[in-house]
N, C-alpha and C positions, 0 to 999 in steps of 0.2 A: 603598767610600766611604760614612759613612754619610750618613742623610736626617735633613734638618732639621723640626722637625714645630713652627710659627709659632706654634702655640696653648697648646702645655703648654712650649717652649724645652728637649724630651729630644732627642735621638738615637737612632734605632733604626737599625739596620742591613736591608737589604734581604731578606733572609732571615728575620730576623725578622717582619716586616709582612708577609709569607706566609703563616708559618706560623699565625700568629695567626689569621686567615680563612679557614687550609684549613676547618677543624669546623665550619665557617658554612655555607662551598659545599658542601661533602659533605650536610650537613644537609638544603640547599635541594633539592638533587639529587633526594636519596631523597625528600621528602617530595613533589616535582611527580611525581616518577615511580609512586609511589603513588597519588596524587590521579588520574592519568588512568588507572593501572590498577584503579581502585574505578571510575569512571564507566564505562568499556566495560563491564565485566561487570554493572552492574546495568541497563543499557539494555538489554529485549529485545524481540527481534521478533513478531510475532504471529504463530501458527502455523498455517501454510497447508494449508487440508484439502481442496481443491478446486482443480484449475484448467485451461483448456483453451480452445482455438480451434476454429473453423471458418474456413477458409480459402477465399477464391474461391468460396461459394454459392447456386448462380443458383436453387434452390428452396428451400423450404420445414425448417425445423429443427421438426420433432414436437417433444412436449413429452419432455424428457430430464432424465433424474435428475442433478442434480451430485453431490451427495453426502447421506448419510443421517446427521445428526448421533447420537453415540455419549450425548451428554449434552446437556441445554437448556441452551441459552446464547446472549450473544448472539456475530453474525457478523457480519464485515464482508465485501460482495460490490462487488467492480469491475466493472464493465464498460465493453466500449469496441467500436464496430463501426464501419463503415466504408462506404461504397458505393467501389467501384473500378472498377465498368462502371455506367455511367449507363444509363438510357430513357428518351430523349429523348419518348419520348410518353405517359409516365408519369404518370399524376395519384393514384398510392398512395404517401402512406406509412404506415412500419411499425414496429414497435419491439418490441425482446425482451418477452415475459410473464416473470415470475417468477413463482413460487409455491413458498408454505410454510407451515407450521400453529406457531402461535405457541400459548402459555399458555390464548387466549383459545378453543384446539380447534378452530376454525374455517378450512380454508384460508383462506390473504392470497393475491392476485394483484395484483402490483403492475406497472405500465408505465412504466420510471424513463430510455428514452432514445428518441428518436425521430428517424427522418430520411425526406426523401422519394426513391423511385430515380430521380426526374431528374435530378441532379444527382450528381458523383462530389464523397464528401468525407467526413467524417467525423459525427458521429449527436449529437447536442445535448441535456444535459438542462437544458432552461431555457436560460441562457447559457455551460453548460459543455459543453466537449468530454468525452466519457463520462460515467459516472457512479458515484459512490461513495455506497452505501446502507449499514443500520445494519439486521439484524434481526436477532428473538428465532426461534430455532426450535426445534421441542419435540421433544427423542428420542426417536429409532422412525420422525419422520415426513420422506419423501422433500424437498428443498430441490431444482425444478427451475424447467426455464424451457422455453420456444416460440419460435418467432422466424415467422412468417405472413407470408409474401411473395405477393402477386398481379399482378409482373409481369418484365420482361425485365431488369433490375437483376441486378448481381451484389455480394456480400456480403463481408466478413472481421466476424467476431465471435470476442472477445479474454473471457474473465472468469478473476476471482480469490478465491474465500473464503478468508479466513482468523477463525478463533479468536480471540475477546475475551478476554482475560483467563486463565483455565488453559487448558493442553495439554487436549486432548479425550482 
């Protein structure tokens, strides 16, 4: 039966007003489906050189190497710790050291989270739960950290480096 089309007074037939919009849709198709396979592949992740816990702590973490960058560059370092057994009569608190030697030759020791062990919960920098830093560290020289406990607290410490910019 064919279809009446009010604006131009032709007649197409059903099969015809198909085909006509297949090379349209087909068109639309490939072009969305390209568009979202251009976007994944130029999105990428930073590339993780470091990462590691300590679980359940009740002492002391000495100072330990994360890792030794291969190239200067910068890094992003996560961390995230936790009290899970409290001491109730506790008046320390504590917070991971970092350290590393930037451009400037000079070890950085930086203290970016802190909590006290009265209390079970999670380590605060400023108003945030963990912390996310941004350093420069110079190839050759160790990127480590400490964590100094002085008293009945028990611990979980979480971190992550990854790679700014190129693969190291």
């Amino acid at each position: 039966m064919p279809l009446t089309n009010p604006w131009y007074h032709a007649t197409t037939s059903l099969e015809d007003c198909c085909l006509m919009y297949k090379p349209i849709v087909v068109l639309s198709v490939l072009l969305a489906s390209l568009a979202a396979s251009y976007g994944q592949s130029s999105l990428a992740s930073p590339y993780i050189v470091a990462k590691g816990k300590f679980i359940g702590r009740a002492t002391s973490i000495p100072m330990t190497t994360i890792f030794t960058p291969a190239r200067t560059g910068l890094y992003r370092v996560s961390m995230y710790m936790t009290v899970t057994t409290a001491d109730p009569s506790s008046s320390y608190c504590w917070s991971p050291l970092l350290q590393w030697t930037d451009d400037g030759s000079t070890p950085e020791i930086g203290s970016f989270l802190s909590t006290c062990g009265s209390s079970v919960g999670p380590a605060y920098s400023g108003n945030t739960i963990g912390a996310v830093n941004i350093i420069e560290a110079k190839s050759g020289t160790p990127v480590s950290f400490e964590i100094l406990k002085q008293d009945n607290s028990v611990i979980s410490f979480y971190y992550v480096v990854e790679a700014l910019g190129s693969v190291p």
